[in-house]
C-alpha angles and dihedrals in degrees: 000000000000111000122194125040120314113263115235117257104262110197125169128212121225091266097054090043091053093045090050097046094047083047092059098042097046108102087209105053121109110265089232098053086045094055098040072060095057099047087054089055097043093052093045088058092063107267129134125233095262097047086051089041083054090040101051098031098243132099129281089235084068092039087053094045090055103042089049088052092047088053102045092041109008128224078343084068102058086064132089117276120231119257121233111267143103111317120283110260091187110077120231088248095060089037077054098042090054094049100048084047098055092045106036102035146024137210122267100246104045134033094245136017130265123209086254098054094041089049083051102052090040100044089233124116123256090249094063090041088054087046096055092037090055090041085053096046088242117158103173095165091058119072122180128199130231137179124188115206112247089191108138088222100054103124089040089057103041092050089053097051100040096058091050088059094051104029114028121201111257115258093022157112127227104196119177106218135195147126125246091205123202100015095180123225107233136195120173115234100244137027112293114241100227113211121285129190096290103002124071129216114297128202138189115252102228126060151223115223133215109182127264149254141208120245118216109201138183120176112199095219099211099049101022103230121141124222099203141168141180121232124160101233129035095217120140087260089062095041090053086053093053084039080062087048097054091048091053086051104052119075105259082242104057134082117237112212099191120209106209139154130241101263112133099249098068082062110045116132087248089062091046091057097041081050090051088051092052106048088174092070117081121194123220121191123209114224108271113271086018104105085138090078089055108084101202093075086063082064092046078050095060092037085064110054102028097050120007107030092068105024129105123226134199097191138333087277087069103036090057097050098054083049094056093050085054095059093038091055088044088055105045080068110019120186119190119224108249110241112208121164123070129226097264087054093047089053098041084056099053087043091051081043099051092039083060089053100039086079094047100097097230 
């Protein structure tokens, strides 16, 4: 039986259908219009608001809002509504032209386009470029990297990792292992200004080194703490020796389930037989490309920019040894990273993420 109050019939003509649908497919195309489109579609087809909001990954409060705005205006509606102010002095087709411009083309001279040499091309000022690119959420000048993992075994291993994370074998310990090689010890070349009342703290740009060392690292994922060492080199011969570390570490009467990654190192001959030799230690390897799904990188994260981006290091001695105080402070009050999504959400989000980049010509 149908509860709530009956949703108004929501039918498209040809022409609505065909505007919404261009309006999916088009690469340019803002990802909230795109997915105001969807949600259309996805009503007219006969769904209610919660089946689109599962479907789409968003509330049935949004699915409502939009389906209420398509019906009282139409595809206007699914657009964003002016704000009160004084009245626009750039047309929509100018507002269209910048836009198209920003996202479908780039200057001669540069590989994107600045608010002066878009001002420029367009005729507008840079105000009002600034002012379309922020309405349409552009940011030519920022780029941002991503890498998705082509391993065959993707969806095994991440299903493997990931209940370990969230339901951790009895009488055991996950630790998610890994080095942070060459860590370099580094001493400006001249005296740092500390901050001062109006000013902040100023550095030189080059640089004096040190040397550097090799960080071993193992996070136990359900207290937090960190076994750790320093060695020179990351070679198979220092990572059988952490291996030892480790052992000593873990109570004789627990398991170890090891998170580790795929560097050559973690599979020499010489770690098979000391594996072989330790029956109790179980090796998981990340997909291939996916460190992000090893924790202990967030720590190496931490590590990073509390401790080594900024400081300043006479030798390797030194460095070490902040970076012990560092793991000995982080261990008097651990605190473990919350893991929240399961594996089926992990993998839903790289397939709606590699569905946006199969049209991108590249």
């Amino acid at each position: 039986m149908q509860t709530g109050r009956p949703k108004a019939a929501l039918v498209l003509s040809a022409e609505q259908r065909a505007e919404l649908e261009r309006w999916t497919r088009r690469r340019t195309t803002g990802q909230a219009l795109a997915m105001r489109a969807r949600v259309i579609l996805g009503c007219a087809e006969g769904g209610n608001n919660k089946e689109v909001a599962a479907r789409l990954g968003m509330s049935r409060l949004t699915v409502g809002r939009w389906r209420s705005r398509f019906i009282r205006s139409g595809v206007d509606g699914l657009l964003d509504e002016p704000r009160p102010g004084a009245p626009r002095k750039i047309s929509d087709a100018a507002v269209e032209k910048a836009v198209a411009l920003t996202l479908e083309s780039k200057p001669k001279d540069a590989t994107h386009w600045s608010t002066r040499s878009l001002a420029k091309r367009t005729g507008l000022s840079r105000s009002s470029i600034a002012r379309i690119w922020r309405a349409f959420g552009l940011r030519p000048h920022r780029s941002e990297s991503f890498k998705i993992s082509t391993d065959p075994l993707l969806v095994e291993k991440v299903r493997d990792i990931v209940g370990l994370y969230l339901n951790p074998p009895d009488r055991a310990l996950v630790l998610c292992v890994d080095e942070k090689p060459q860590i370099q010890a580094l001493d400006r070349s001249q005296p740092i200004l500390p901050m001062r009342p109006g000013q902040i703290e100023r550095h030189t740009h080059d640089y004096t080194r040190h040397g550097t060392t090799s960080l071993f690292a193992a996070l136990d994922i359900k207290t937090g703490r960190v076994i750790a060492e320093h060695h020179r080199r990351h070679r198979g011969l220092e990572f059988r020796k952490f291996l030892d570390t480790i052992d000593d570490n873990v109570p004789q009467h627990l398991e170890a389930h090891l998170v580790l990654d795929n560097y050559g190192t973690h599979k020499t001959p010489l770690i098979q037989r000391w594996l072989l030799r330790h029956p109790r230690f179980h090796l998981h390897f990340t997909p291939k490309g996916a460190s992000w799904i090893n924790q202990v990188e967030r720590f190496f994260a931490d590590l990073t920019n509390k401790q080594i981006r900024r400081g300043a290091h006479r030798s390797t001695f030194e460095l070490e040894r902040a970076i012990r105080d560092y793991i000995d402070l982080t261990n008097r009050n651990p605190k473990p990273f919350v893991w929240t999504k399961n594996a089926d959400d992990i993998l839903a989000s790289i397939e709606r993420f590699c569905q946006r980049i199969s049209g991108s010509g590249h």
